[in-house]
C-alpha positions, 0 to 999 in steps of 0.5 A: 452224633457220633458215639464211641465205647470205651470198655475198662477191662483192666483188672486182675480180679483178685476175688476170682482166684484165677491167672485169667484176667476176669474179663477172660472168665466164660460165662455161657461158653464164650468171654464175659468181654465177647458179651460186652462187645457185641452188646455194644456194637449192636447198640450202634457205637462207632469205635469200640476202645478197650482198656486193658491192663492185668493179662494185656495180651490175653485180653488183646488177642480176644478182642482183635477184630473187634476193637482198638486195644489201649494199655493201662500200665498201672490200675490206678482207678477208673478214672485213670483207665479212661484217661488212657483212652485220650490219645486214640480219641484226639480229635473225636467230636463225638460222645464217649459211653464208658461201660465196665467190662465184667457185665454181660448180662446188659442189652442193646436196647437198655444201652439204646434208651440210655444214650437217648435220654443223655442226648435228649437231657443235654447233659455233659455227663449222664449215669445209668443207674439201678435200684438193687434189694442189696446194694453192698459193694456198689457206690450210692447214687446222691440226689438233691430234693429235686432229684438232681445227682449231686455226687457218687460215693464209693461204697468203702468211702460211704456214710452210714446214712449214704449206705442206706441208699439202694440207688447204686451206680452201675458203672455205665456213663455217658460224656461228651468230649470235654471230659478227658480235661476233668479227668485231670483233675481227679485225686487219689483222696480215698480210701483206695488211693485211686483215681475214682471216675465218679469224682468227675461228676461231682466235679463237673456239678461244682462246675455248673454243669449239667449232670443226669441219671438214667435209671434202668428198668431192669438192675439185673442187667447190671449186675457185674462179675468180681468172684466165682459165685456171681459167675454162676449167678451170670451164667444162669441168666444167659441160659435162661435167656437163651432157652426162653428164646427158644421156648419162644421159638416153637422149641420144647424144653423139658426142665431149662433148669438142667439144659444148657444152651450156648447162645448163637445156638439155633433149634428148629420148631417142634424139637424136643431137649430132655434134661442134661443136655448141652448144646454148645458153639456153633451147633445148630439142631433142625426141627422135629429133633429129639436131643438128650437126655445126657447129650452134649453137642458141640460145633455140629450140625444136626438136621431134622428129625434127629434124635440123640441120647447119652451120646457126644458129638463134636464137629459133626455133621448128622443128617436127617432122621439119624439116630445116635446113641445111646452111649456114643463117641462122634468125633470131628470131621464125621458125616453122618448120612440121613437115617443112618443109626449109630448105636450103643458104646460107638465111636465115629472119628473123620469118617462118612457114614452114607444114607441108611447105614447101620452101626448099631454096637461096641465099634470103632470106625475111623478114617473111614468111608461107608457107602450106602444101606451098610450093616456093620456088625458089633465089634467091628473096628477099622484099624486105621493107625499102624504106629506112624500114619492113619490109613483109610477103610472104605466100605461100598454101598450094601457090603455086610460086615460081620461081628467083631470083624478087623478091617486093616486100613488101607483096605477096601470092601466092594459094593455087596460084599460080606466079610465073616464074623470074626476076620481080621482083613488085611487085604481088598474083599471084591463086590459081591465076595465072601471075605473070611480071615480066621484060623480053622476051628479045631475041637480036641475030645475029652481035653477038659478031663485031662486038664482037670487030672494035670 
């Protein structure tokens, strides 16, 4: 049988005090919606639909490749921003899972077992509920004796006695076909004056029909996102998830609690993360690598044996057995060679740094091509940029650069060449040269006397 998605994604989310549609709000580095998506489509959906209203374009330029888009001009309930879906589902034979967008904490497994037990009850209409210790805000989950549901009730609309049911409904339904022609005749008679999609299954049980519940295993999963705090509450249950993965995976984590670990982030075996770290996008860290403390890491590729400390690194590539930080800048476009050192209050931008390499202190190296076995002296600076364009510097293998050395790009250090401390290079250093740009040292007796008596 085949199963669509359909994601209500409409929302403004007034609570979250934002111009961001909700749905938009990162949790662990990407959209809360990503989640919703990619939760969905590995659980086996066949078409993904999203139903978006508040920040439609936003919305829509997140999922494109991912799903089809459908608008609900007005928020006028969830019942409503079903209906909307009707159209691009005309002649679906397939069942329709419905699934709130601002949940991204539930799995593709739960999704699975949920859809299983619907097919397996051979109801028109099942409900995924959980059991939470506060279920304010939720709307309760009303069984018969024999444990039938008979209806759902909106929290706002609830009795006290209704209110005291901790079985909610978490918002995930699943129905066959038909239900578009019972959406239809839904009415606003409640206290919100909206099209509540939880009347189709008082509707379809007046009707004779079979309706079920499914309870979850685990509510956590279920848990949505409507203001800032339980964003937060969100954001740690992904990391936790993530850094127990890893912890799983032969990575040591040294306080998971203040390490912070994007999902889709890959570590090899036997690293070690110290506290403050954040590792971010598309990073991926080898095995054997020692990462923080005080690190972020975004969008790189780190390989084996690396260490880094108090350092950022951005768009980078670091080879094996580098050393970074601490206190170090690398910026997009760098390569850095294997065991290469890279050390305190350095900045690398779009440069390559070859094997064995040194860089140990307060410098600058950008648009820049370092050769093999380079010792760069402190307070070097490739002076890349002359106010209209970058020029490149490029230093050949076993050239030494001495401290506080200014090298105007364009400009090029042969292979085995010294540059002496304190120049300003303006112009080609030949292999095996001594290059020396600075004024004669003059010394002037007894100036300090006379500069005291004036």
């Amino acid at each position: 049988m085949a199963l669509a998605a359909v994601i209500l994604a409409a929302g403004k989310g007034t609570r979250m005090n934002s111009r961001l549609p909700k749905v938009l709000h990162p949790v662990a580095g990407r959209p809360m919606l990503r989640f919703v998506l990619e939760t969905v489509a590995e659980a086996g959906t066949d078409r993904m639909i999203v139903v978006t209203g508040y920040g439609a374009p936003m919305v829509a330029a997140a999922v494109a490749g991912w799903a089809e888009v459908v608008i609900q001009e007005e928020q006028l309930g969830t019942a409503h921003a079903l209906l909307q879906a009707e159209e691009v589902l005309r002649g679906f034979a397939g069942d329709i899972l419905v699934v709130p967008g601002d949940t991204p904490l539930f799995r593709a497994e739960t999704l699975r077992a949920f859809y299983a037990f619907h097919r397996k009850e051979g109801a028109v209409a099942t409900v995924l509920t959980a059991r939470f210790a506060d279920p304010a805000g939720y709307g309760r989950v009303v069984r018969d004796e024999a444990g039938k549901v008979l209806r759902i009730v909106e929290h706002r609309d609830a009795t006290e006695e209704e209110l005291a049911v901790n079985e909610v409904n978490t918002g995930f339904y699943c129905f066959d076909p038909g239900i578009f022609s019972v959406l239809k005749r839904i009415s606003p008679a409640n206290v919100q004056k909206e099209y509540y999609l939880t009347d189709a299954v008082r509707l379809l049980r007046e009707d004779g029909l079979p309706v079920a519940a499914w309870e979850a295993p685990d509510p956590e999963e279920f848990l949505g996102v409507n203001d800032r705090r339980q964003l937060a509450a969100a954001e740690r249950i992904i990391r936790q998830r993530v850094a127990a993965a890893l912890m799983d995976g032969g990575v040591t984590i040294l306080d998971p609690a203040v390490t912070y670990v994007d999902p889709g982030v890959v570590v090899g075996p036997d690293t070690v993360i110290y506290p403050f770290t954040f590792l971010e996008g598309e990073t991926e860290v080898g095995a054997d690598a020692r990462i923080g403390p005080w690190a972020r890491i975004t969008d790189s590729r780190l390989g084996d044996g690396v260490t880094v400390q108090n350092a950022v690194i951005t768009g980078a590539v670091i080879g094996e057995g580098a050393v970074v930080g601490p206190f170090a800048y690398i910026r997009p476009g760098t390569v850095i060679g294997p065991r290469v050192k890279i050390g305190d209050f350095v900045e690398v931008k779009k440069s390559v740094i070859g094997e064995g390499s040194k860089v140990p202190h307060l410098s600058y190296i950008g648009d820049a091509e370092i050769g093999r076995n380079v010792n760069v002296g402190a307070g070097t600076i490739t002076c890349n940029y002359d106010g209209r364009q970058k020029w490149p510097t490029i230093i050949e293998d076993e050239a030494f650069i001495g401290s506080n050395t200014n090298l105007v790009a364009p400009v090029r250090v042969g292979k085995g060449a010294y540059v002496g401390a304190g120049s300003t290079i303006t112009k080609d250093v030949p292999p095996e040269a001594l290059g020396v740009a600075r004024g004669r040292q003059v010394n002037v007796p007894g100036w300090a006397k006379k500069k005291v008596r004036e």
